[in-house]
Every structure is written in C-alpha cells, then in structure tokens.
DRENKEKOL-35864 format. One line per 8 residues: number of its first residue (from 1); their letters; for each residue z, x, y of N, C-alpha, C. Coordinates in Angstrom, 3 decimals. Atoms other than C-alpha are relative to their C-alpha. Example, Ala and Ser with C-alpha at 12.3 -4.5 7.8 and 13.67 -1.06 7.14 Angstrom:
REM DRENKEKOL-35864
1 = AS = 0.000 0.890 -1.190 7.800 12.300 -4.500 0.000 0.900 1.200  -0.060 -0.820 -1.190 7.140 13.670 -1.060 0.730 -0.770 1.090
This chain:
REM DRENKEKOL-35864
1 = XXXXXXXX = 0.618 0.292 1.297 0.260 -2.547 27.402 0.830 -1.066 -0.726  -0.715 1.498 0.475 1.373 -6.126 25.701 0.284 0.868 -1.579  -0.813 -0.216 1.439 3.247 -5.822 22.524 -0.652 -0.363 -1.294  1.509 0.616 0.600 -0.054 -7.388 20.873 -0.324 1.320 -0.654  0.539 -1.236 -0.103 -1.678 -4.154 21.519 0.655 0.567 -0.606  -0.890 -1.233 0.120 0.694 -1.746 20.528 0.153 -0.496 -1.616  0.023 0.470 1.694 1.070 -4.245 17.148 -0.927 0.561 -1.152  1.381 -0.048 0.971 -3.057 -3.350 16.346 0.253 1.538 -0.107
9 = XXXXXXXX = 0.179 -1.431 0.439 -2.471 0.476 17.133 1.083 0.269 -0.964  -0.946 -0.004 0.820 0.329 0.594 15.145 -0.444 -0.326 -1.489  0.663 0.365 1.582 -1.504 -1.170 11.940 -1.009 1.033 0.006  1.118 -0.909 -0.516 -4.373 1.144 13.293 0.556 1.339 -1.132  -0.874 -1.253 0.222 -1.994 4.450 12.468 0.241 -0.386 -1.493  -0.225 0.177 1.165 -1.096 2.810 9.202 -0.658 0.095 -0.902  1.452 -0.306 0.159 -4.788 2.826 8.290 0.023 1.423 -0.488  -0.033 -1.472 0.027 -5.167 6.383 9.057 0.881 0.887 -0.981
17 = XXXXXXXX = -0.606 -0.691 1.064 -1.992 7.411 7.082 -0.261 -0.050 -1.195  0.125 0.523 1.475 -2.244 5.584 3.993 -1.742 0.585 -0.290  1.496 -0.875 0.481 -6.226 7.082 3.896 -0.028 1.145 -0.380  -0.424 -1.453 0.285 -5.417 10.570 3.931 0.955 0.167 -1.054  -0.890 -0.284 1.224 -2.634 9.634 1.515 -0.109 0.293 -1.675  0.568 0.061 1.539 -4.933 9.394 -1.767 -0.361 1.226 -0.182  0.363 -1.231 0.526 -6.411 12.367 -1.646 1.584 1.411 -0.102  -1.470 -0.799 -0.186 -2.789 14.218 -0.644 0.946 -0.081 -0.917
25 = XXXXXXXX = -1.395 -0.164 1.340 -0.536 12.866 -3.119 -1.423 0.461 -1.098  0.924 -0.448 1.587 -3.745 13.338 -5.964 0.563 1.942 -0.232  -0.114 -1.253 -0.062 -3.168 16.907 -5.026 1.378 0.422 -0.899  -1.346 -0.489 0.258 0.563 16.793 -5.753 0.222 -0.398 -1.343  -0.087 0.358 1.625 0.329 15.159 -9.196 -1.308 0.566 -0.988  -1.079 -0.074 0.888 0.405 15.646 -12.256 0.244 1.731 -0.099  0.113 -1.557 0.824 0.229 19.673 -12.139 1.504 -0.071 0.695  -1.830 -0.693 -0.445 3.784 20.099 -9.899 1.004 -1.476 -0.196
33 = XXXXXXXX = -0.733 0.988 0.206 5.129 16.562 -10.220 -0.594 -1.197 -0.639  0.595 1.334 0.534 4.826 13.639 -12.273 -0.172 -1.050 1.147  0.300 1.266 -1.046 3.640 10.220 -10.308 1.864 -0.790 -0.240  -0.849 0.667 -0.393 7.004 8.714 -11.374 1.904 0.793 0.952  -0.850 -0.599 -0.799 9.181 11.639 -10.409 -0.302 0.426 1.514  0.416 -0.350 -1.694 7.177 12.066 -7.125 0.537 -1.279 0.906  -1.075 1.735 -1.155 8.417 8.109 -6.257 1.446 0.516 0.305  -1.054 -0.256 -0.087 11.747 9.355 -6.847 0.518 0.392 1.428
41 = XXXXXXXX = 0.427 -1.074 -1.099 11.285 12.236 -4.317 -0.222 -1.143 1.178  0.638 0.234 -1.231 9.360 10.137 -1.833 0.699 -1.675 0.642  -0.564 1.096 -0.489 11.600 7.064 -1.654 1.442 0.357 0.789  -1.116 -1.027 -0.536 14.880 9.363 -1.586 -0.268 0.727 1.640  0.404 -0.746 -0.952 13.532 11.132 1.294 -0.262 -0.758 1.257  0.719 0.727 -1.385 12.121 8.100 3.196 1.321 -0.725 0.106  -0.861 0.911 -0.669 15.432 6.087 2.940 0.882 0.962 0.703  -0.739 -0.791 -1.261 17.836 9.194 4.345 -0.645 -0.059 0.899
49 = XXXXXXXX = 0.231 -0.444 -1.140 15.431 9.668 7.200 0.061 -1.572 0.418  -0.653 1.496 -0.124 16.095 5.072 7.490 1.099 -0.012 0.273  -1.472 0.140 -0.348 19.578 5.790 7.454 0.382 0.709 1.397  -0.338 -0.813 -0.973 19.391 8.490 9.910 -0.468 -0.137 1.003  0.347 1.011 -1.470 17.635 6.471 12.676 0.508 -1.385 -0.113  -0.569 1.276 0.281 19.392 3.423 11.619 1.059 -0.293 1.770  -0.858 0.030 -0.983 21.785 4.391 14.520 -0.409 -0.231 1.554  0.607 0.199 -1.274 19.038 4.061 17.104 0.110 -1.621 0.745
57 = XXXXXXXX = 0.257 1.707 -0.719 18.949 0.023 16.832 1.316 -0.796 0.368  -0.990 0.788 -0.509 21.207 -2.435 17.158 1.034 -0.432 -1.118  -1.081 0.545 0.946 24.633 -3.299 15.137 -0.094 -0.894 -0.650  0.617 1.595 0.762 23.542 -5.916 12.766 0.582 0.233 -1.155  -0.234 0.059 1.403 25.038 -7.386 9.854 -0.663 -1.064 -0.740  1.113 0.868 0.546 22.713 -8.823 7.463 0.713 -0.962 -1.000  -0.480 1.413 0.792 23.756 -12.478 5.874 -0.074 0.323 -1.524  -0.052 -0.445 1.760 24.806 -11.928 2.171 -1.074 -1.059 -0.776
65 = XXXXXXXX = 1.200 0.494 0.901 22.005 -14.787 1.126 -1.096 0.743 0.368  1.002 -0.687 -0.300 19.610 -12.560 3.089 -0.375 0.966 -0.944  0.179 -0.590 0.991 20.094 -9.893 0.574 -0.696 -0.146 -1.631  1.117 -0.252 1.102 18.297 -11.032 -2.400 -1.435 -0.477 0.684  1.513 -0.108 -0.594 15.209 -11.723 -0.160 -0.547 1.618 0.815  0.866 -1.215 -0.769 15.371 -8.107 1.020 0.487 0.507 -1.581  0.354 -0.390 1.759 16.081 -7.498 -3.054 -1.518 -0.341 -0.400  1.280 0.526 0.149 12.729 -9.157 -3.623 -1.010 0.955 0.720
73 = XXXXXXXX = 1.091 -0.601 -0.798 11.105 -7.082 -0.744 -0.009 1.027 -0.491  -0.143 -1.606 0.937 12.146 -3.784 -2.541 -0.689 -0.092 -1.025  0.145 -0.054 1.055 11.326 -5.058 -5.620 -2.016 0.215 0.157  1.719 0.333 -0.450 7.544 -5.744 -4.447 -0.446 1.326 0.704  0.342 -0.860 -1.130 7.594 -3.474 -1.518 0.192 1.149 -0.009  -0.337 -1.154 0.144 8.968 -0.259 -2.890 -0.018 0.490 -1.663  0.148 -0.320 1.489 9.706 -0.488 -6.860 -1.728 -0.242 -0.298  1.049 -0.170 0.655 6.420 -2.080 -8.440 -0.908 0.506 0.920
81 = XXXXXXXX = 1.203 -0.733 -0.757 4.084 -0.951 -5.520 -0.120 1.220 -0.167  0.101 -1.399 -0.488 4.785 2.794 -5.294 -0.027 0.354 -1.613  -0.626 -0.397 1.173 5.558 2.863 -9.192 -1.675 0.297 -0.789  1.111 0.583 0.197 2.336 1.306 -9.809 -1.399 0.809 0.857  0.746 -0.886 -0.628 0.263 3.468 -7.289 -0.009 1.393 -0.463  -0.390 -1.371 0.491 1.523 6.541 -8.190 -0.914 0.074 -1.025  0.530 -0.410 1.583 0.485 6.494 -11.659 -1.470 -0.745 -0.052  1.148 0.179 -0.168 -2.482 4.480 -11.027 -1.337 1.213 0.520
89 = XXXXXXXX = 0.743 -1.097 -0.905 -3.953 7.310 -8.429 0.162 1.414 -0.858  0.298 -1.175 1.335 -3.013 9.582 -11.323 -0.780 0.176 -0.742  0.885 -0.098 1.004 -5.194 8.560 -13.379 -1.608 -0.488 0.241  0.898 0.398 -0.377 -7.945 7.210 -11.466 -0.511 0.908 1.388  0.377 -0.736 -1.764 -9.838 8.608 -7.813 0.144 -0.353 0.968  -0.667 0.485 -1.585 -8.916 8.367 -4.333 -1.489 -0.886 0.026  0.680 0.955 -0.498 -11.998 6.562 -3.464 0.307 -1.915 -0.935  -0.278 1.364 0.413 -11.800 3.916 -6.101 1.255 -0.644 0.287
97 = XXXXXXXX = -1.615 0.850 -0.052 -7.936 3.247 -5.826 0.162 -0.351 1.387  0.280 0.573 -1.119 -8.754 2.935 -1.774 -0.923 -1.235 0.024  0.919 1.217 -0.187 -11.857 0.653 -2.430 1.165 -1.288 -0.631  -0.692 1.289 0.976 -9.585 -2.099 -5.094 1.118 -0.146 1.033  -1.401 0.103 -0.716 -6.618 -1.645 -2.482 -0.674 -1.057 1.517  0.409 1.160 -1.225 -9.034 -4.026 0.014 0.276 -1.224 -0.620  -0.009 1.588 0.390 -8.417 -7.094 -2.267 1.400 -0.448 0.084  -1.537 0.480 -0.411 -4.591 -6.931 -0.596 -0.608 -1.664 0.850
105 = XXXXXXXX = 0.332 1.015 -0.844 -6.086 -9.615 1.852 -0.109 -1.388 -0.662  0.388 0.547 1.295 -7.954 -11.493 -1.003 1.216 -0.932 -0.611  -0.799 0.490 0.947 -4.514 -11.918 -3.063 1.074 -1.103 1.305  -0.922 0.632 -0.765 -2.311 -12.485 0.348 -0.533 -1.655 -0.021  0.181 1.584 -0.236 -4.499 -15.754 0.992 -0.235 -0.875 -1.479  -0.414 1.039 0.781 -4.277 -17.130 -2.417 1.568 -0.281 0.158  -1.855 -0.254 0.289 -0.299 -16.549 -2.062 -0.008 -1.189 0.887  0.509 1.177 -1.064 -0.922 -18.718 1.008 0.162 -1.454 -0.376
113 = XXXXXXXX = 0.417 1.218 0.899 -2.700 -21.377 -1.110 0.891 -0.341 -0.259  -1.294 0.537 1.249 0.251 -21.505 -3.592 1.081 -0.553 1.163  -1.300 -0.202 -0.446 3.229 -20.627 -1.402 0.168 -1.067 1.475  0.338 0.858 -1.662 2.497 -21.959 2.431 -1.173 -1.161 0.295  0.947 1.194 0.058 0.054 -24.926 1.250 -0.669 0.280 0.888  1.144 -0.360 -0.571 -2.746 -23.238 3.155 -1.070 -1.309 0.034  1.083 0.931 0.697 -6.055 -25.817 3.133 -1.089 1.266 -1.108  0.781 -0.714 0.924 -8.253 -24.455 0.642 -1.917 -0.513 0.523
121 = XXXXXXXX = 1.351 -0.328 -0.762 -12.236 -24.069 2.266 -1.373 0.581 -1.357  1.087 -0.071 0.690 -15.213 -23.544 0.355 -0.352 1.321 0.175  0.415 -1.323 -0.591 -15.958 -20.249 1.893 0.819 0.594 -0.494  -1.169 -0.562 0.657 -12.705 -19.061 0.667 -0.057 -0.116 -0.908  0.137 -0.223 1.811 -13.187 -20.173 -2.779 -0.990 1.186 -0.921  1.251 -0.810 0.368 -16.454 -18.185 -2.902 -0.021 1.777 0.523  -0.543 -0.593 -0.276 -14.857 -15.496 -0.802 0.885 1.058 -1.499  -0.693 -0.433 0.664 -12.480 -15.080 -3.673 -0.421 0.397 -1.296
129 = XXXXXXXX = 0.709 -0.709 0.990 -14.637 -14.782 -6.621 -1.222 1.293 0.096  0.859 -0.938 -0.746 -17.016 -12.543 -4.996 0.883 1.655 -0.392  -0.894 -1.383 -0.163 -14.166 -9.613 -4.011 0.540 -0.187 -1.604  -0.841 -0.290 0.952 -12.657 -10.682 -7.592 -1.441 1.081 -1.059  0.977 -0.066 0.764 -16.154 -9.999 -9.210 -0.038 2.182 0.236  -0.183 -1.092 -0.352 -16.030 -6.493 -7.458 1.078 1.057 -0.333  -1.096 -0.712 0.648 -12.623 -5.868 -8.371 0.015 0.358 -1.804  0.483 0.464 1.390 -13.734 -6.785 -12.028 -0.767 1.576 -0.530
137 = XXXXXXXX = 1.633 -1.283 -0.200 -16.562 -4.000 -11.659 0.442 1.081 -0.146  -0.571 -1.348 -0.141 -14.499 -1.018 -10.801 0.906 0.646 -0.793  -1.304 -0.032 1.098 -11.821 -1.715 -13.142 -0.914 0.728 -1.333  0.630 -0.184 1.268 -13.887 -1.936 -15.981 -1.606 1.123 -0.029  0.878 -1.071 -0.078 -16.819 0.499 -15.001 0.269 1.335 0.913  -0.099 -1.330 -1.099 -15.584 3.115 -12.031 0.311 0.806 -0.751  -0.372 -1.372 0.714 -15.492 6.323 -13.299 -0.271 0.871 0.690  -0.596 -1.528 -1.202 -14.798 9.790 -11.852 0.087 0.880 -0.189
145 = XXXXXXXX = -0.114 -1.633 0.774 -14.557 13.635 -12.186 0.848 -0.150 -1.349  -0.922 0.518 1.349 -12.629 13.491 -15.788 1.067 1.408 0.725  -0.655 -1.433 -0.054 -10.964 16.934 -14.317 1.271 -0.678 1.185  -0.668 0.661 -0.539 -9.132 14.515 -11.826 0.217 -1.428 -0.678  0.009 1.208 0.868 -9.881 10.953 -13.537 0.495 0.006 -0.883  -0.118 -0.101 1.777 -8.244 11.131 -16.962 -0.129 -1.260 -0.724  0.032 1.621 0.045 -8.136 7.250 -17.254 -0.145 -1.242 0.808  0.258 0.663 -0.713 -9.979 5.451 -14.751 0.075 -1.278 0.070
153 = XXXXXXXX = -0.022 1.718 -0.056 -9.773 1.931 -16.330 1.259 -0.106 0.167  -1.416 0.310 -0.208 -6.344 2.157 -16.643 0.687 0.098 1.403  -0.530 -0.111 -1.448 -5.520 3.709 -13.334 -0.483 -0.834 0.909  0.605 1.304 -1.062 -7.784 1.154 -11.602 0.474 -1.441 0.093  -0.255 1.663 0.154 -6.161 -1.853 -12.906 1.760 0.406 0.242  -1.930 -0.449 -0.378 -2.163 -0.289 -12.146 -0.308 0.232 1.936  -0.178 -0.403 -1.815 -4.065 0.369 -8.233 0.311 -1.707 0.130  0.227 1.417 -0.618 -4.998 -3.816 -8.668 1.271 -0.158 0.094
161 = XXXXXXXX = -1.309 0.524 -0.085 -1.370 -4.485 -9.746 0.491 0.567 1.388  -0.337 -0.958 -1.463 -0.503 -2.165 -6.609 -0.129 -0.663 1.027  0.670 0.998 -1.355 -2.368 -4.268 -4.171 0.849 -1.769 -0.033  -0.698 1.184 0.713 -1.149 -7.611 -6.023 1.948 0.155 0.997  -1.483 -0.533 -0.643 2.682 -6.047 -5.316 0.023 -0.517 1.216  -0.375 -0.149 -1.693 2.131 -5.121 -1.628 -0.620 -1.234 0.736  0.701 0.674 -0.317 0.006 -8.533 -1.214 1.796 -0.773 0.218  -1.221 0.659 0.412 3.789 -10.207 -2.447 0.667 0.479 1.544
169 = XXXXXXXX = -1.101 -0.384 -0.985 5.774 -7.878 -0.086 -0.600 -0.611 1.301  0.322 0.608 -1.445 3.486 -9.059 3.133 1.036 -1.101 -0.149  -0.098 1.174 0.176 4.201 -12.450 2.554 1.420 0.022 0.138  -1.733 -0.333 0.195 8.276 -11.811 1.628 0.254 0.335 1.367  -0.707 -0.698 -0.960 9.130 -9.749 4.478 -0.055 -0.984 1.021  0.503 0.509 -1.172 7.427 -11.737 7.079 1.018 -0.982 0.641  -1.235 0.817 -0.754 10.576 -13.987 7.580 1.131 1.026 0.216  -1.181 -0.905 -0.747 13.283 -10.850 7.722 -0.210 0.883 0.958
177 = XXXXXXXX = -0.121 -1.200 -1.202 11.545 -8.530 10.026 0.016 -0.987 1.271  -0.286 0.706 -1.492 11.600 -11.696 12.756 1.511 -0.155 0.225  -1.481 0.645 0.031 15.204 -12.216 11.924 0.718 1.200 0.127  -0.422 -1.215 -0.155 16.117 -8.400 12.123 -0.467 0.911 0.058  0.071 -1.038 -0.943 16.171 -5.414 13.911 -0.992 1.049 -1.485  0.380 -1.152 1.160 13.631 -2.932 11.591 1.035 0.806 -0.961  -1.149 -1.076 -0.173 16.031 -0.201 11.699 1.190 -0.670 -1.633  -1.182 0.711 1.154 18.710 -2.940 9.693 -0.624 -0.232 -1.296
185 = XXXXXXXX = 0.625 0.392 1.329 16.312 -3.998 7.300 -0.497 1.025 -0.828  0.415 -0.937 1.263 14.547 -1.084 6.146 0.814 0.432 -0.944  -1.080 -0.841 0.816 17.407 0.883 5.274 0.535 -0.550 -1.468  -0.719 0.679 1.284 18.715 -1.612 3.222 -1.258 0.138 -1.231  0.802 0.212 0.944 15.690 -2.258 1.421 -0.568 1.353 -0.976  0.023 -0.923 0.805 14.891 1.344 0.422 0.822 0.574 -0.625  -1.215 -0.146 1.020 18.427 1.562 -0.850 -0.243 -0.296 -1.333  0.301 0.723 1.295 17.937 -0.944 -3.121 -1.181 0.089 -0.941
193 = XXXXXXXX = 1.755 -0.948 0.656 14.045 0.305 -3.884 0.352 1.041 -0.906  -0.203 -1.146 0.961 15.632 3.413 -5.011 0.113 -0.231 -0.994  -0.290 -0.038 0.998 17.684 2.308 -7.136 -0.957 -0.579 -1.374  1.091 0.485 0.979 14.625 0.311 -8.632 -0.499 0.972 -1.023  0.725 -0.780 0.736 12.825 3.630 -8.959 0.394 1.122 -0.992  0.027 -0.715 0.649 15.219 5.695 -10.093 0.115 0.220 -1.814  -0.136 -0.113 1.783 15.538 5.100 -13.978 -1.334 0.260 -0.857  1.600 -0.078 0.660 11.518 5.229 -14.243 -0.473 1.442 0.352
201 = XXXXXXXX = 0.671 -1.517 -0.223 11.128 8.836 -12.626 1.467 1.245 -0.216  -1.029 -1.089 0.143 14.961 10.576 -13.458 -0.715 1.210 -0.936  0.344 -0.895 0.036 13.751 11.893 -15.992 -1.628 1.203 0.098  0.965 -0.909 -0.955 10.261 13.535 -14.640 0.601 0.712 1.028  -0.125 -0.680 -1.071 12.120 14.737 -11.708 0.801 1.153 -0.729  -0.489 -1.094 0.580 13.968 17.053 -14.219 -0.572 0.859 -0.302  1.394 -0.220 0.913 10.657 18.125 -15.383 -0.738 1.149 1.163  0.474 -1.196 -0.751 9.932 20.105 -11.940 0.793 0.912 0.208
209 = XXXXXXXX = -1.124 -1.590 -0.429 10.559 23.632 -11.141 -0.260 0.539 0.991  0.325 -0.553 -1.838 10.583 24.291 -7.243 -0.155 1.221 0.305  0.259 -1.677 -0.262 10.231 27.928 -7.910 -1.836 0.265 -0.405  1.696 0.267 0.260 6.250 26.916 -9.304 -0.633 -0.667 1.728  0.604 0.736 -0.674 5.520 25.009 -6.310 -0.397 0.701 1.141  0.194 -0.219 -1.189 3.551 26.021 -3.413 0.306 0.073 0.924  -0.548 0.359 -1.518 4.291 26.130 0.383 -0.746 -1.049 0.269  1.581 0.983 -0.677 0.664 24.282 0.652 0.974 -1.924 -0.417
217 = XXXXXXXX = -0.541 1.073 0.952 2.449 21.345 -2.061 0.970 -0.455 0.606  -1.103 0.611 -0.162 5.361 21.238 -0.532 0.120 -0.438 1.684  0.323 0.770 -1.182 3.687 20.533 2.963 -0.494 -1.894 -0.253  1.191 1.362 0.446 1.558 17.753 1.106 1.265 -1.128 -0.272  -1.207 1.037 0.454 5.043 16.160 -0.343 0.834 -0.250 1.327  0.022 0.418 -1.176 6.109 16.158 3.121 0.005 -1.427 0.500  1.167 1.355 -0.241 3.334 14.426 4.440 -0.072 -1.693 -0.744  -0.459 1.252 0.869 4.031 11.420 1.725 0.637 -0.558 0.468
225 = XXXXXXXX = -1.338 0.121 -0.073 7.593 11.547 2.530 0.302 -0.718 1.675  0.292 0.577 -0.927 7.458 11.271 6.262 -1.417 -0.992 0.914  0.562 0.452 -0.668 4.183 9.990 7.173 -1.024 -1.324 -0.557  0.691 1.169 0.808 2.546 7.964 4.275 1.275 -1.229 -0.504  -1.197 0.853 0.608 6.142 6.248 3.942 1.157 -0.249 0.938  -1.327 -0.021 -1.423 8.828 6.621 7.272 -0.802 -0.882 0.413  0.635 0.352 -1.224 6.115 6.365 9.446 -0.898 -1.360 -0.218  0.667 0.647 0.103 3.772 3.982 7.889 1.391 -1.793 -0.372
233 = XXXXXXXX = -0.636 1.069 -0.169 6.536 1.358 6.978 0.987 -0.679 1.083  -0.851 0.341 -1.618 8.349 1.550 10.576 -1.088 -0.382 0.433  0.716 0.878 -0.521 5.037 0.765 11.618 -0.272 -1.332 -0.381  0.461 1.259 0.163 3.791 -2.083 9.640 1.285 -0.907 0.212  -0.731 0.950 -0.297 7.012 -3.621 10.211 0.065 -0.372 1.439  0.350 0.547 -0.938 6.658 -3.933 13.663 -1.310 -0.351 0.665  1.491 0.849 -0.135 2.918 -4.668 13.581 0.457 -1.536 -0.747  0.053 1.294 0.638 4.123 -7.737 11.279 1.206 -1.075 1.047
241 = XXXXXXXX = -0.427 0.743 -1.022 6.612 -8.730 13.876 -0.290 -0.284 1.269  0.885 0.451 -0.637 4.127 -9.012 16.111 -1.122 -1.046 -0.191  0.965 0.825 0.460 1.151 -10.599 14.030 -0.004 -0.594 -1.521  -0.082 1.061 1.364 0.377 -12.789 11.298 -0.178 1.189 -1.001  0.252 -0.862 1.076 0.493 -11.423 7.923 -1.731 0.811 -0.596  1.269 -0.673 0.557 -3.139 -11.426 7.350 -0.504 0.907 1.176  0.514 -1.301 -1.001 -4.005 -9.817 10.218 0.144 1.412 0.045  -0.631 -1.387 0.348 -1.663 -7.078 8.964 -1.042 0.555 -0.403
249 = XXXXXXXX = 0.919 -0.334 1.035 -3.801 -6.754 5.870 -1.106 0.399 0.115  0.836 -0.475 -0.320 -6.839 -6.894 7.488 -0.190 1.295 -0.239  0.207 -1.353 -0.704 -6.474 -3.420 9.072 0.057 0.865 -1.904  0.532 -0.949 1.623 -6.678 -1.885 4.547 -1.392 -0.177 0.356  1.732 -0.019 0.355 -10.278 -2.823 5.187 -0.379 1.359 0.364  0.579 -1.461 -0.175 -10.288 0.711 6.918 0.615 0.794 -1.136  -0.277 -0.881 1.435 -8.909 2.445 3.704 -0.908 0.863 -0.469  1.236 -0.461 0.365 -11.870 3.063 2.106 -0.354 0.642 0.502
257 = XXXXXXXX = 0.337 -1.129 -0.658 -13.532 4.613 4.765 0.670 1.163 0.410  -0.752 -1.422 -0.408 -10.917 7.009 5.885 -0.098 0.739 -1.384  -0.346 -0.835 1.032 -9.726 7.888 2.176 -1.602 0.623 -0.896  1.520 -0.527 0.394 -13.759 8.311 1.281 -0.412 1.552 0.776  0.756 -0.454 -1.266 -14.216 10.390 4.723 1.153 1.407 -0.830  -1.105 -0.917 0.134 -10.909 12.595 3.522 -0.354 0.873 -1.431  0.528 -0.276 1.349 -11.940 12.663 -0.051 -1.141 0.542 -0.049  0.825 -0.650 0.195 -15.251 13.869 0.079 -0.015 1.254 0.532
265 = XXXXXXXX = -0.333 -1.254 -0.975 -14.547 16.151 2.828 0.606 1.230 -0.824  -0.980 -1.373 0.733 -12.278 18.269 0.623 -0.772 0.150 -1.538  0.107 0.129 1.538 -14.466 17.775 -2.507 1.147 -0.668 -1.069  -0.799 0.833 1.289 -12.091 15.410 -4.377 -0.414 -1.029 -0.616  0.682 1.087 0.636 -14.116 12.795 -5.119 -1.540 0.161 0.523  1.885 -0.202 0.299 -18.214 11.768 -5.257 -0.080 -1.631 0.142  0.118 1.699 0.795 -19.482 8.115 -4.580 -0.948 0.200 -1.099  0.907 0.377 1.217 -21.385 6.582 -7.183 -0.392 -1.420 0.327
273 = XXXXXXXX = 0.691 1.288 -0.315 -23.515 3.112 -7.049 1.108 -0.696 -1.040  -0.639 0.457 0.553 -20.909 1.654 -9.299 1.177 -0.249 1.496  -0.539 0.533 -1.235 -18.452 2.018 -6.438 -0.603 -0.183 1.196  0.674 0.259 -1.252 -20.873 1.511 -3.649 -0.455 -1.396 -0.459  0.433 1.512 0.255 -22.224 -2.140 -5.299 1.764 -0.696 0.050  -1.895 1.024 0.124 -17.812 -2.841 -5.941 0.359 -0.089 1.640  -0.135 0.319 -1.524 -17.386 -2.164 -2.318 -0.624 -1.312 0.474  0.478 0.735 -0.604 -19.827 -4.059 -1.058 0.491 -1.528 -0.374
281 = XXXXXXXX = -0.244 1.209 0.243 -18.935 -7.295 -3.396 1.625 -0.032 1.037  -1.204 0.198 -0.846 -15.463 -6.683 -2.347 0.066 -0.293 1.719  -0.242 -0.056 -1.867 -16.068 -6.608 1.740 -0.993 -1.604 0.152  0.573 1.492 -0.620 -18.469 -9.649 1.710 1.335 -0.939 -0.409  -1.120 0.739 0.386 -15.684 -11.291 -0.537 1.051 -0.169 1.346  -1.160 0.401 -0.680 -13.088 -10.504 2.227 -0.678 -0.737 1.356  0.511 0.419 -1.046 -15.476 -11.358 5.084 0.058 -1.515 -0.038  -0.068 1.462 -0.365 -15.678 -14.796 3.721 1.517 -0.440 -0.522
289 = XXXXXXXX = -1.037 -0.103 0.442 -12.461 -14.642 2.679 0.860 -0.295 1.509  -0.445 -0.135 -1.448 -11.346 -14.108 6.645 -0.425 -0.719 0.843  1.058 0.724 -0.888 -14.259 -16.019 8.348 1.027 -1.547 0.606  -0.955 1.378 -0.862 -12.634 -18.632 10.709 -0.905 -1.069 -0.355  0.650 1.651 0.016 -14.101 -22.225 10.483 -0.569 -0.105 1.380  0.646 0.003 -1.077 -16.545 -22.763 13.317 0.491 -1.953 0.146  -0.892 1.095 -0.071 -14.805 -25.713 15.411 -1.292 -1.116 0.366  1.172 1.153 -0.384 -16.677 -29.110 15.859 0.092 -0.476 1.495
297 = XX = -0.218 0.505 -1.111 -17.818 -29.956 18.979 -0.032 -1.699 0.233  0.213 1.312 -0.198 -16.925 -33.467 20.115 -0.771 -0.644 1.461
C-alpha cells in the first residue's frame, strides 16, 4: 500500500473522529465542564500522551527560528481553534457547527490567493461567494433546540472563526511537518498551545467537581482527549506530509454527514431547511471552489 493511500485513510479516520466529536463533547458541556475548562483538560491530556510517544521517533532538535513558526501553529492550531470551538459548539448544534466547519477549504484557498500568489479563476471567485453566502445564512438564521442551542448566532460565528483558525494552521504547518519527524513537532506545539489555553479555562477547571461526573462523561472526555485530539492530529499530520494542504481539507466535506448521521441518531439535533439550503450553498461553493480547470487541447 503506497504512502498516498495510507495519507487518504488516514484523513479518512480524521473525518470519522472529528464527526462523532460534536455531538460527544456537546454532551460534556456546559452541565459537568465549561467549554474553556474542557480545552484545558483536553489539550493537557493530548500533549502528555505527545510526550509519551515522543520517544518512538527520531532524536531531533528543532532550529530555535523554527520555534516561532511552531508558536504560530499552536497559536492557530491549538489556542484560537479549540478555544473558539469549544464555546462555539456550546452554544450552537452539532449539525450546524459541522455544516460552517466545510468553509475550512473555502478560507485555505483565499490564504493561497494572499499568501502563495495562487492565480485567481473565475470559478473560484464565484465558488467563494456562494459557500460565503451560505456561511452568511447559518450564522445569522440557524437555529436549534434552545435546550441545547442557547445562542446559535453567536456560537455559529465563534465555529466560522474556528474554521478561519484551522484554515491558518493548514497552511502554517505544511512547511514543519516536511522538515520534522511528527513525534518532534507535535509535542512541542501542544506545549506551547497549553500554555495559550491555560489562562482562558484555569479558572472553569476549578469550577468542576469529579465526584458529580459520570462514568458515561468521563468515557466521552476520553474520547476528546485521545481520539478527537492524539489521534486525529497524529493523523492529519502525516496525511499533510503526504498531500497538499487542500486535499487535507477536502476530506471536512465529510463532517457534516457523519456529525448529522451521529447527531440525529442519538436525538441531539433536527435538520431544518435553513440548514439544508446553507449546506447546499456551501458544497456547490466548495465544488467550484475545488473544480480543476479543464486543460486545452492543442
């Protein structure tokens, strides 16, 4: 099996986690943990188990200018993303904060535009107002059980910033995971993540009392800990040192459907034609957003 392959199942798996993850952490907030003391928790947790396979790879010492570009990747890739999700998915529904989390693709190829003087395409321009028009939609109209929802506009526009973030971190990383061993890089970077997160969730994490909490809850915080966050960022880092960034991205287009398929399944959420018309703008948006250029024959 080529290293190709193993790149797509790997983004594949990342898919799958991060789907199941909306409805799983919704569960865990706000009744046993706040969203910013649950980052705390779930960054703490994912960098010891970084440190503690750190020993699997290879002896690497990372270049002291390298360090504020894996400062930058934290800052994107661990502080405002997870800070910003959290409390977003608090206040909004797993389906919607999965549907707005497809316009990662969307933001990566303007970054493109700006950053890597991309050409800029007609299809892409129209691409981009399309998915923005959708994103526009959900923000300002999705709404949701109020018994889970408490502030859907708000939480919908802290998922966009969310997507925005992790659109940044693609882009960032994509030169240190070719230049080093996973293993070296993560670690570092959720070091420094922590420390991002911890001054925004200390005190919430004071705020729980582990003698309230479930066995069920404290499987679900788990599940976050190792599999929506070990597992899913050991993968995409070696899916991205395999393939292009957008290709990464792509693979959120399955979001939606899993975290819809997960979410309804358990009764946590309900569509509505508000998010079934935002979808749709959003997926044609990325379709032409993605669409290759048909080559000229000479």
């Amino acid at each position: 099996m080529s290293k190709r392959t193993l790149a797509l199942i790997a983004a594949s798996f990342v898919a799958l986690f991060y789907g199941a993850n909306y409805t799983i952490a919704k569960d865990v907030m706000p009744l046993y943990i706040q969203p910013f003391g649950f980052i705390v928790i779930r960054v703490f947790g994912a960098t010891l188990l970084f440190w503690a396979i750190s020993f699997l790879g290879p002896k690497e010492k990372i270049a002291r200018k390298d360090f504020t570009r894996i400062a930058i990747a934290a800052l994107f890739g661990v502080g405002i993303n997870m800070l910003a999700f959290f409390e977003g998915l608090n206040l909004t529904t797993p389906i919607s904060a999965s549907v707005l989390m497809v316009t990662t693709p969307i933001i990566v190829l303007i970054l493109a535009i700006i950053f890597l003087k991309e050409k800029i395409r007609f299809l892409k321009v129209m691409g981009v107002l399309i998915g923005l028009s959708g994103t526009l939609l959900i923000i300002r109209y999705g709404k949701g059980d109020a018994a889970t929802a408490t502030n859907p506009a708000l939480g919908n526009l802290l998922i966009f910033v969310n997507a925005a973030s992790y659109a940044c971190y693609i882009i960032i990383v994509k030169k240190i995971v070719t230049k080093y061993h996973p293993f070296t890089f993560i670690k570092w970077m959720y070091s420094i993540g922590f420390l991002f997160v911890l001054p925004f969730g200390f005190s919430q994490l004071q705020e729980v009392q582990p003698e309230l909490i479930p066995f069920e809850i404290y499987l679900k915080i788990g599940y976050v800990i190792l599999f929506s966050t070990f597992g899913t960022y050991i993968l995409n880092i070696f899916a991205l040192r395999e393939l292009k960034p957008t290709t990464v991205a792509v693979f959120i287009y399955l979001q939606p459907m899993l975290a819809s398929i997960f979410a309804i399944g358990l009764g946590k959420d309900q569509l509505d034609i508000i998010k079934i018309v935002a979808t749709g703008l959003i997926f044609i948006g990325v379709y032409l957003v993605t669409k290759q250029p048909k080559k000229i024959r000479t």
